[in-house]
DRENZAKE-83668 format. One line per field, with one value per residue (C-alpha): residue number from 1; x, z, y; residue in one letter. Coordinates in Angstrom, 3 decimals. Each point is the difference from the previous one (the first is absolute). Layout:
% DRENZAKE-83668
k: c(NUM ...)
px: c(X ...)
pz: c(Z ...)
py: c(Y ...)
r: c(A ...)
% end
This chain:
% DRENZAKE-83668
k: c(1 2 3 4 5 6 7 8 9 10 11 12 13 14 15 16 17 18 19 20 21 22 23 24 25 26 27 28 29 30 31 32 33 34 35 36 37 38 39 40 41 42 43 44 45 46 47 48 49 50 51 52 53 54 55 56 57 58 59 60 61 62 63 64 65 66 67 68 69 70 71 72 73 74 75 76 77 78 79 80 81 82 83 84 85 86 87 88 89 90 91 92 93 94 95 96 97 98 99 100 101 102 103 104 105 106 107 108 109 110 111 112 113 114 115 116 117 118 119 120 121 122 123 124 125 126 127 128 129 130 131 132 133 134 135 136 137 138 139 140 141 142 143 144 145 146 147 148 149 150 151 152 153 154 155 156 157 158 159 160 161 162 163 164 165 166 167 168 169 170 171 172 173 174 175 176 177 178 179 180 181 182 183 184 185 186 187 188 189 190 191 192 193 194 195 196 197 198 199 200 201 202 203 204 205 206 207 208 209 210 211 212 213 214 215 216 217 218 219 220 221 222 223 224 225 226 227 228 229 230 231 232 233 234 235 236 237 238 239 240 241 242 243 244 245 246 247 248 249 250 251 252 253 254 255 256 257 258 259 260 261 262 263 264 265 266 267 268 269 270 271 272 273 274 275 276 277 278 279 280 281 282 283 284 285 286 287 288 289 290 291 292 293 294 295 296 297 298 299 300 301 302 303 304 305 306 307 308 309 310 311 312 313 314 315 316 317 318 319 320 321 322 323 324 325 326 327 328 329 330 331 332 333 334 335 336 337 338 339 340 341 342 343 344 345 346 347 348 349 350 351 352 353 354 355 356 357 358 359 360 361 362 363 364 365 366 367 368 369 370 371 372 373 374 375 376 377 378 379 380 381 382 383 384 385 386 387 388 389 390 391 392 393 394 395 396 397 398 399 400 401 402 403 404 405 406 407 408 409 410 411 412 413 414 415 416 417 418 419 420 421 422 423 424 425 426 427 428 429 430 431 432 433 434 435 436 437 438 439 440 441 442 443 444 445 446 447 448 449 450 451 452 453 454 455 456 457 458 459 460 461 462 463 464 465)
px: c(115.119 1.002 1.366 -2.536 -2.479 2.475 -0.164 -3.689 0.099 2.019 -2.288 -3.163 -2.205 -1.613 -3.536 -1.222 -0.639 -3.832 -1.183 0.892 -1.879 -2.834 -0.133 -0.124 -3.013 -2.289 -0.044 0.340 -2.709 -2.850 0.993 -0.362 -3.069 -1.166 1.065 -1.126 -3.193 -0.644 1.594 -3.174 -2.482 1.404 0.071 -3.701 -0.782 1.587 -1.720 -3.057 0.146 1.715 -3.913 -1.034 2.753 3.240 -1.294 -1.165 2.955 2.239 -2.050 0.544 3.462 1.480 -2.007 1.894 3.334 -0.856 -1.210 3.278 1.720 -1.313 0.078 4.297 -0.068 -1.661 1.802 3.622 -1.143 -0.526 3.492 1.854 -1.230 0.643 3.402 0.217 -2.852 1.678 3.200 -1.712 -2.032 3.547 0.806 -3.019 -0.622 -3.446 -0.381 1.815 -2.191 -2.946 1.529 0.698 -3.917 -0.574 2.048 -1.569 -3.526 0.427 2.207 -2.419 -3.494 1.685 -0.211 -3.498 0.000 1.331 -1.678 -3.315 1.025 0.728 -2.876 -3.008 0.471 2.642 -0.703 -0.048 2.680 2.335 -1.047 -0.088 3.755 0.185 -1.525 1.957 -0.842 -2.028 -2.768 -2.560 0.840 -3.177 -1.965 2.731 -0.371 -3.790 0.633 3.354 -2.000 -2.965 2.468 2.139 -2.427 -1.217 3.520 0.967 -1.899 2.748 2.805 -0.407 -0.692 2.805 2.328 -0.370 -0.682 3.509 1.724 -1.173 0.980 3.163 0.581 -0.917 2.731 2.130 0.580 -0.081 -3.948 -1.571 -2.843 -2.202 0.206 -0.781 -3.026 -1.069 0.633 -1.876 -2.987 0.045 0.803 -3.275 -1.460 0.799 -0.666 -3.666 -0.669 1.238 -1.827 -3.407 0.871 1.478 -2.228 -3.690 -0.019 -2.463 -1.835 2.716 0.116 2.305 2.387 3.114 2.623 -1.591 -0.633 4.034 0.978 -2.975 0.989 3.895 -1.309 -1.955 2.776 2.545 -2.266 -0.694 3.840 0.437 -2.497 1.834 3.720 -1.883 -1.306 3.734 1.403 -2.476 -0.370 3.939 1.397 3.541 3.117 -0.429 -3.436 -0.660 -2.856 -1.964 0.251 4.019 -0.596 2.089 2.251 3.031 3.620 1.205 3.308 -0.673 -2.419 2.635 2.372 -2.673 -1.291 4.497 -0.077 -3.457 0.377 2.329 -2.013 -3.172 1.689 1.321 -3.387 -2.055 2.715 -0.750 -3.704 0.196 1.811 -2.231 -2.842 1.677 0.945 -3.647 -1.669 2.803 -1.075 -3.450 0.562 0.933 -3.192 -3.379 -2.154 1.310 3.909 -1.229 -2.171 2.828 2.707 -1.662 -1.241 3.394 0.187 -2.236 1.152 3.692 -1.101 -0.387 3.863 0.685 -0.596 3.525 1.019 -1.752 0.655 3.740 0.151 -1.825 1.781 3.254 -0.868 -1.252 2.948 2.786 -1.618 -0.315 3.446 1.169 -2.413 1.837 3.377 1.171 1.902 2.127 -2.980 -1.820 2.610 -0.300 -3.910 0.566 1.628 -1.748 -3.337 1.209 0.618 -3.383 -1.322 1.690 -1.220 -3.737 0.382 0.772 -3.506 -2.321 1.042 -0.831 -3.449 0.096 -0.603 -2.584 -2.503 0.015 -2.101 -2.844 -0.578 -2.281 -2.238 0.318 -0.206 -1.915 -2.371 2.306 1.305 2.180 2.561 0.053 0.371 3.056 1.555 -0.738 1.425 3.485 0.128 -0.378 2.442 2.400 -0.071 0.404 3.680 0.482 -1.327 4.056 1.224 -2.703 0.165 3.613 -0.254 -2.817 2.137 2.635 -2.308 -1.247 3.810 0.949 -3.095 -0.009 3.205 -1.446 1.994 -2.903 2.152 0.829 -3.167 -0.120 3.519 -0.358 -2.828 -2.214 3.155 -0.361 -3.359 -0.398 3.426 -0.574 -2.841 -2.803 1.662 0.610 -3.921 -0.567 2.395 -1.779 -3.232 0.653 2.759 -1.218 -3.320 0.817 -2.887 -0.027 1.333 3.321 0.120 -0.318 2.840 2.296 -0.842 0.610 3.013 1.602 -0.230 2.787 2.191 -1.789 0.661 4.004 -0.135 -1.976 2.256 2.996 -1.835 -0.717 3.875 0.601 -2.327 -1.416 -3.596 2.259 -1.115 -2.008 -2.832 -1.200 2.366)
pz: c(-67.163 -3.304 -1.560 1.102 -1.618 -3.466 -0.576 0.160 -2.137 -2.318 0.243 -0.070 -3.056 -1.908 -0.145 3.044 -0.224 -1.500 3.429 1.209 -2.796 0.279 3.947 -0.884 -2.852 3.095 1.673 -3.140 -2.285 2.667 0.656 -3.881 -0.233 2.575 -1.643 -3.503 1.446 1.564 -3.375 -1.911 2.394 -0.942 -3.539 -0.397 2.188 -2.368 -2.871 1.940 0.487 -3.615 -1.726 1.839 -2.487 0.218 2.784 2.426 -0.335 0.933 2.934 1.042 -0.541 1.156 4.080 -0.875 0.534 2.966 1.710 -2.133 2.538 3.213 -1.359 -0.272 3.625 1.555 -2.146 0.911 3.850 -0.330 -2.057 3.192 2.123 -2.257 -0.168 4.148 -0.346 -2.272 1.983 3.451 -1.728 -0.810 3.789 1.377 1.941 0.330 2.231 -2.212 -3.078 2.048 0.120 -3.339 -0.551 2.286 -1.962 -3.137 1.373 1.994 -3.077 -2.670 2.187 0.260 -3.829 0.122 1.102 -3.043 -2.416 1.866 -0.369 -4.041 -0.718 1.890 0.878 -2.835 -2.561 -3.043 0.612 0.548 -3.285 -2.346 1.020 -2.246 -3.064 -0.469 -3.556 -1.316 -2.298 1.717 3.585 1.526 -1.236 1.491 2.871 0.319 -0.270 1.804 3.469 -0.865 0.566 3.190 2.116 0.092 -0.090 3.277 1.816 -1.507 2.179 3.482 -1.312 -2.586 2.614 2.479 -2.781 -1.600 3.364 0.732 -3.509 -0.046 3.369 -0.995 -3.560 2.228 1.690 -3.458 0.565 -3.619 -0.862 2.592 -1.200 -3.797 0.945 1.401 -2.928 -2.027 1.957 0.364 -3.916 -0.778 2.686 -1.942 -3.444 0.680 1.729 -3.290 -2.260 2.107 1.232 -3.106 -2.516 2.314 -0.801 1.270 1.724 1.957 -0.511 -3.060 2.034 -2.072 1.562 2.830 -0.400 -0.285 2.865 1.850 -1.227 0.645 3.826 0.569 -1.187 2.072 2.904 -0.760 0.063 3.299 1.227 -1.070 1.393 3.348 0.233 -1.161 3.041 2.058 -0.882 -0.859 2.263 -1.848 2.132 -0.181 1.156 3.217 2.030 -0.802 3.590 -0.427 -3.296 1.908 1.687 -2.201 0.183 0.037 -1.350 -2.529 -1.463 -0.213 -1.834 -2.636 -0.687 -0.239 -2.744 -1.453 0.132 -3.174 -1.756 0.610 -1.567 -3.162 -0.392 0.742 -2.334 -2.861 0.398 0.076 -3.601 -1.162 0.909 -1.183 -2.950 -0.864 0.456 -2.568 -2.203 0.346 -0.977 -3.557 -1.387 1.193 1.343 -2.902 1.651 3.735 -1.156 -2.172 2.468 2.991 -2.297 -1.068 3.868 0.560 -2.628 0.956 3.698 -1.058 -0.465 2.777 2.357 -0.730 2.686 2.743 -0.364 -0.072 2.477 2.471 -1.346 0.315 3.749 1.574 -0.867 0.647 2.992 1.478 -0.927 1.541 3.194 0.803 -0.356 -2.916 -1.998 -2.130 -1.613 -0.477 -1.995 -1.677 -0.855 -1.006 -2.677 -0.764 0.041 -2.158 -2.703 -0.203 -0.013 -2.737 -1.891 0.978 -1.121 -3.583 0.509 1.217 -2.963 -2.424 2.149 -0.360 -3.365 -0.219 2.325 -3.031 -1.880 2.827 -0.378 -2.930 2.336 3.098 -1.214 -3.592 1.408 0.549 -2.296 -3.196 1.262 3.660 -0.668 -2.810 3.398 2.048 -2.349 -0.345 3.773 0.433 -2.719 1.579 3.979 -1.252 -1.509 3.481 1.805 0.670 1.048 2.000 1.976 0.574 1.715 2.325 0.917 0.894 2.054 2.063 0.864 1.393 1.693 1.414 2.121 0.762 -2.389 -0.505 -0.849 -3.668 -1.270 1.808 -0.990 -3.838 -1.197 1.551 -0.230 -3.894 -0.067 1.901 -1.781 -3.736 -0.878 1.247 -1.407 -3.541 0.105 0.977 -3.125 -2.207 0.820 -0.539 -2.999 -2.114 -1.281 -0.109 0.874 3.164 -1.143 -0.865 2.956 1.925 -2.228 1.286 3.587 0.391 -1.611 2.932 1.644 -1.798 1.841 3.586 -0.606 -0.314 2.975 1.888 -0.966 1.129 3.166 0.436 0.271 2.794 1.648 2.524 -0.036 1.521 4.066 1.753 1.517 2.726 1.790)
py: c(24.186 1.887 -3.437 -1.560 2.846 0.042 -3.591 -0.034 2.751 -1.741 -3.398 0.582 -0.358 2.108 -2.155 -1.940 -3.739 -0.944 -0.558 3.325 1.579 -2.425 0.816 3.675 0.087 -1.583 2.955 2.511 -2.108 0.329 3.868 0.331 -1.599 2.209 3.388 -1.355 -0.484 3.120 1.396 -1.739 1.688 3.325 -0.915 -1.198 3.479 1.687 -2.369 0.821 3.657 0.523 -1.023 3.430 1.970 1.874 2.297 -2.174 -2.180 3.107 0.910 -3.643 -0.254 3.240 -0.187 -3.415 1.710 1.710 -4.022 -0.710 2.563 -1.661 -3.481 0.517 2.024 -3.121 -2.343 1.456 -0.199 -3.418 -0.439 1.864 -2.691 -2.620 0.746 -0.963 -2.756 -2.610 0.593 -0.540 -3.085 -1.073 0.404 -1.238 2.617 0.690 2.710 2.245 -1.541 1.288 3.367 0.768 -1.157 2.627 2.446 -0.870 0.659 3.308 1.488 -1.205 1.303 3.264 0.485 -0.060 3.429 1.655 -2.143 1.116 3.588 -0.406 -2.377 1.584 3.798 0.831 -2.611 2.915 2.202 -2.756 -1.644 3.420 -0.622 -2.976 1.957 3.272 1.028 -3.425 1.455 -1.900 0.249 1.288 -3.127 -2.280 1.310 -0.113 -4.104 0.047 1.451 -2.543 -2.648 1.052 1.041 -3.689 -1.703 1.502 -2.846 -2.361 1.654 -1.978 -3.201 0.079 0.790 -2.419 -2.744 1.239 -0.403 -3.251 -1.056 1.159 -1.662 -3.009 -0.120 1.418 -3.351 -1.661 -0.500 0.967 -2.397 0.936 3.876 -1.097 -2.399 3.745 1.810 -2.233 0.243 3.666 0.235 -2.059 2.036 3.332 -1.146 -1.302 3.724 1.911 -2.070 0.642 3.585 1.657 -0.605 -1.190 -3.486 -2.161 2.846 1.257 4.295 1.013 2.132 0.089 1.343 0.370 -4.589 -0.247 1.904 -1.651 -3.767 0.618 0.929 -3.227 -1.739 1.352 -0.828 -3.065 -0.116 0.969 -2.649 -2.494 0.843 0.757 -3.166 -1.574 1.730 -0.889 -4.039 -0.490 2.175 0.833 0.905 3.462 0.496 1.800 0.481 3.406 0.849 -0.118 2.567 2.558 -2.338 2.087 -0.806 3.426 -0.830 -2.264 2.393 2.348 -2.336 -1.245 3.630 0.975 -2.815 0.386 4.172 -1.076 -2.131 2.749 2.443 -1.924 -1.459 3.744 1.461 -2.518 0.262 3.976 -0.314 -2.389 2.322 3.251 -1.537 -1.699 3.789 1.103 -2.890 0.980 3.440 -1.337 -0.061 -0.614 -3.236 -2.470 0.757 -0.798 -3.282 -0.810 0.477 -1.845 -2.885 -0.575 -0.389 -2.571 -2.223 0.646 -1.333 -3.393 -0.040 2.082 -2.999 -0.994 3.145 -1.275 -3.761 0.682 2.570 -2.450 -2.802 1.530 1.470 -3.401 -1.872 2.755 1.468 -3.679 -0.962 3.400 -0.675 -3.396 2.096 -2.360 3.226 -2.323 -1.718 3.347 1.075 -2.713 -0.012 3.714 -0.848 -2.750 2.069 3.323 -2.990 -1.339 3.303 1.001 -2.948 0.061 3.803 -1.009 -2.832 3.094 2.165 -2.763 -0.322 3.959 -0.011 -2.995 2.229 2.467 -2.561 0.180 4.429 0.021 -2.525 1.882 3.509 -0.329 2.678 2.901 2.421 -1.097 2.615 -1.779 -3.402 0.954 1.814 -2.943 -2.836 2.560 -0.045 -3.436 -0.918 2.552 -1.626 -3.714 1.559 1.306 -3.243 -1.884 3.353 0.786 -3.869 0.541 2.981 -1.871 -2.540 2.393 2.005 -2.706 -1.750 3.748 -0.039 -3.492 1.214 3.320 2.224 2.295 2.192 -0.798 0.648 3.293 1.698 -1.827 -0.786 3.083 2.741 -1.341 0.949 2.932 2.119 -1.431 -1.728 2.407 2.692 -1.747 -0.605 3.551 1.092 -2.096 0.879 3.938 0.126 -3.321 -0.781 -4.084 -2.355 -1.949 -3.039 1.970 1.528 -3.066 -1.305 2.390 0.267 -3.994 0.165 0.891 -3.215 -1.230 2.086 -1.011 -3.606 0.703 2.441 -3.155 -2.277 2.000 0.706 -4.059 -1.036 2.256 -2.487 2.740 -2.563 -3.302 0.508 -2.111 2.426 -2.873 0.097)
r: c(X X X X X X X X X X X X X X X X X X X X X X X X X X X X X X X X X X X X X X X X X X X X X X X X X X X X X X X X X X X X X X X X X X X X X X X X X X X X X X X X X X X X X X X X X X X X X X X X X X X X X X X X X X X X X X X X X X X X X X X X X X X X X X X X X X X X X X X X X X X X X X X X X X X X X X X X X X X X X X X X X X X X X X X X X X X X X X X X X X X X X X X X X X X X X X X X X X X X X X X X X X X X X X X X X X X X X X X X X X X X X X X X X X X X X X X X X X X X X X X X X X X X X X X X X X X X X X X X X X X X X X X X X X X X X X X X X X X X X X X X X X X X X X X X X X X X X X X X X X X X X X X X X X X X X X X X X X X X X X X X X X X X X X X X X X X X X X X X X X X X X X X X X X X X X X X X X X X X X X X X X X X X X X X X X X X X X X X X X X X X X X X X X X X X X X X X X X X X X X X X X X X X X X X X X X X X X X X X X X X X X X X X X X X X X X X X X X X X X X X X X X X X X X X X X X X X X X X X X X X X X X X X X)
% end
């Protein structure tokens, strides 16, 4: 078996054959027009919500990074059972497909709880958290509450429409979840327009009309997967009366696996947060506008994450499911390359998007948009680094090595950067965009540890059997 693992090693190619590649964009090019989508609806709502000024668009965007919390909870749920779902799909075994559904479902609905706890009784102690020492952090707040109240009403119908979704690409499925996204993103754009500013005789309700047209969207949403599960009936839907139909022990396995990827994902999310309120602090409204609509620009290049981590998971995770561990070496390899070079394509993309701010955010502040165009200009440098270390996330997690992301990428973050931000933000008076500089730095050393970690080839199991 070594020889047989050492001339492989010695023989296989660095890039895949065209049709390998070409087999791979159609499932990564519908799960990036997906994102990019859903990145344009939060772009016109923050085009949208920018006309009302600095303040509003602060409100707006820092309740944002509370949804932003819940939205990654749900998300990483869904992941954890995605890492078992393509390998099952592999396997054909539907049973267990239904059971990680189930997983997925009870897990996510149990979030709602907390995110009903920050958004409706505790929405402005919570947020004050986000605006330690901004000048102008009572005002923000005034919108900020405005705003969450309302998007609580999202949180169901988000979840079950995320399961569903994710589901569905996990079995290499992804047109039927864009044809969605494009209705709900026509759905959401029509409601700002009317409900923001009171055209055609609808109420001006401002931020009140965002929250109010992202809610009708997301329900509209949900309509539409329930109605997919219903008429198409996909392998891993279950009767409602079988909701609690658990398999004790395969819960238990996927929650041993996804109790790894939970906490790498909570930890990042955590620093992003903590280290967003220590952006804030920097200044006062024209910082947080400037900082979160470098954000919403930078999303329409951060599709390239979740079109190779899908892309990458589908094909190893099916690969792995049918126990063929020679090949998956093989595609490994084959898919760290072509990340690397679509990295080096999203930069370039990066920095075109910079050309589109004065358009999107002429209104703010002079001071914001110079913040936001730094920001951008910064991430599209970061963008082949950044794709790498996607790819390598998702082979480890296509064979269920949760674990790398845990004891790397998380220790990383947890020991050094958090306390570098904390350092900078008490003995330094450098803008945000510096400080960002520094932080992300960092990743260069996580994509050597990853790499390291990779050749040990903990991820090469076959979890169906």
């Amino acid at each position: 078996m070594l020889i047989n693992k050492t001339n492989l090693n010695n023989n296989v190619r660095l890039f895949a054959p065209a049709h390998f590649y070409r087999s791979a964009l159609t499932i990564a090019v519908p799960i990036m027009l997906q994102q990019l989508i859903q990145s344009m609806v939060s772009l016109i709502d923050n085009f949208m919500v920018s006309g009302l000024g600095d303040i509003s668009m602060s409100g707006v965007n820092v309740a944002g990074q509370v949804l932003f919390v819940f939205m990654i909870f749900v998300n990483t749920i869904c992941m954890s059972g995605g890492i078992f779902m393509t390998q099952f799909y592999g396997a054909k075994n539907v049973e267990r497909m239904k059971q990680v559904f189930r997983f997925k479902l009870v897990m996510g609905l149990a979030a709602i709880v907390p995110y009903f706890l920050v958004c409706i009784l505790f929405p402005r102690p919570v947020l004050s958290l986000m605006l330690i020492g901004n000048t102008q952090a009572d005002l923000i707040l005034d919108e900020s509450v405005k705003y969450i109240r309302i998007m609580f009403f999202m949180g169901i119908p988000m979840t079950v429409s995320m399961c569903i979704a994710s589901s569905l690409r996990d079995m290499g499925q992804v047109k039927l979840p864009l044809i969605v996204t494009v209705v709900a993103t026509l759905t959401n754009t029509a409601f700002n327009w009317l409900l923001i500013y009171g055209n055609m005789g609808f109420p001006r309700l401002e931020v009140r009309g965002a929250a109010i047209a992202t809610v009708i969207a997301r329900s509209v949403e949900f309509i539409i997967f329930i109605v997919i599960y219903i008429r198409n009936k996909p392998e891993f839907a279950f009767r409602l009366l079988d909701f609690f139909k658990i398999d004790g022990k395969l819960f238990r396995e996927i929650l041993k696996k996804g109790a790894f990827v939970l906490f790498c994902e909570m930890v990042w999310v955590m620093s992003e947060t903590v280290t967003t309120a220590i952006y804030n602090g920097r200044g006062g409204a024209d910082v947080v506008s400037g900082m979160a609509s470098s954000f919403a620009i930078a999303n329409l290049f951060f599709v390239a994450f979740g079109g190779i981590y899908n892309t990458t998971g589908v094909i190893m995770g099916k690969t792995l499911g049918q126990g063929k561990l020679d090949q998956a070496r093989q595609e490994k390899t084959w898919l760290l390359s072509g990340a690397a070079v679509f990295g080096l394509f999203m930069m370039l993309f990066g920095f075109a998007t910079t050309f589109i701010i004065p358009l999107v955010f002429g209104r703010l502040s002079q001071s914001a948009i110079a913040i936001c165009r730094n920001m951008v200009i910064l991430m599209s440098f970061f963008m082949p680094i950044w794709v790498y270390m996607n790819s390598q996330q998702a082979v480890a997690r296509a064979g269920g090595d949760t674990a790398m992301g845990a004891y790397t990428d998380a220790m990383i973050t947890i020991f050094v950067m958090i306390p570098m931000v904390f350092l900078l933000g008490i003995f330094t008076q450098i803008g945000p965009v510096m400080m960002y500089l520094y932080v992300k730095l960092l990743d260069f050393i996580k994509v050597v540890v990853f790499h390291i970690w990779l050749k040990k080839e903990r991820w090469l199991k076959n979890l169906a059997k």
